[in-house]
DRENMIKE-316678 format. One record per residue (C-alpha): residue in three letters; y, x, z. Coordinates in pm, whole numbers, plus 50000, padded with zeros to 5 digits. Example, Ala and Ser with C-alpha at 12.3 -4.5 7.8 and 13.67 -1.06 7.14 Angstrom:
2
Ala495505123050780 Ser498945136750714 
REM end
This chain:
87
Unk908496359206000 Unk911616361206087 Unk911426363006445 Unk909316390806421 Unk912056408806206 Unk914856405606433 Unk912466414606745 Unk910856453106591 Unk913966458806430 Unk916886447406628 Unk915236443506969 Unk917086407806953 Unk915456379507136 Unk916716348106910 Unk915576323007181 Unk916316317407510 Unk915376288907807 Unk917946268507669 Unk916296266307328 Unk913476251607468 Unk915886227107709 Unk917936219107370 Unk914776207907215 Unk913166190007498 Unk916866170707530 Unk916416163307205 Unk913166150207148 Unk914076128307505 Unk917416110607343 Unk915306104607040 Unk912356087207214 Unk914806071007436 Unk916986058107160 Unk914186044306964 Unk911966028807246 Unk915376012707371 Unk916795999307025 Unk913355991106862 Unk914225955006800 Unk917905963706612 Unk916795965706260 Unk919255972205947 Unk923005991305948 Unk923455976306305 Unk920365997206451 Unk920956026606276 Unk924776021306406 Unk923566019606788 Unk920856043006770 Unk923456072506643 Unk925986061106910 Unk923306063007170 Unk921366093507062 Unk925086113007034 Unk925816105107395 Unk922756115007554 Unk922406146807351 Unk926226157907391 Unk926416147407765 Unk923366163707827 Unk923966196007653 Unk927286197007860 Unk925956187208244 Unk923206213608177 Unk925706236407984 Unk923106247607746 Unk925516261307463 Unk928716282607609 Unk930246276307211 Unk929946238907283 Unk931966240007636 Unk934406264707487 Unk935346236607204 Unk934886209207496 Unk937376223107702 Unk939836235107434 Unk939556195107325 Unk940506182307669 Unk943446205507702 Unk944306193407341 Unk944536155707468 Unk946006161607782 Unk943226158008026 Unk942396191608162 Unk945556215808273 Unk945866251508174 Unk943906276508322 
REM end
């Protein structure tokens, strides 16, 4: 309903290409994550599957820079540390 809303009245398009690549790298780190760490059970699984799942989704949404927010914060947060000079 919504969509429809923002499309006759605004002539906004809410999603893009990278919507669908967000959700396709999404569903992928979850699969992986839980074909890979199937045998972890308990606090420990749970603990490794996070870990894992954040890496693959946050590397991934970086190399394919699918959000220009999330390399904005990226970049301010290496300049922060040290890492990356000034521009």
């Amino acid at each position: 309903m919504g969509y429809w809303y923002l499309q006759k009245k605004f002539n906004l398009q809410p999603f893009t290409k990278q919507t669908a690549y967000t959700i396709i790298l999404g569903l992928f780190a979850y699969f992986f994550c839980n074909y890979l760490f199937q045998n972890i059970h308990g606090f420990a699984g749970m603990f490794v599957r996070s870990i894992a799942f954040i890496i693959i989704y946050a590397t991934g949404t970086l190399l394919l820079k699918l959000s220009s927010d999330v390399a904005h914060v990226w970049n301010t947060l290496l300049k922060k540390i040290g890492i990356k000079k000034e521009e």
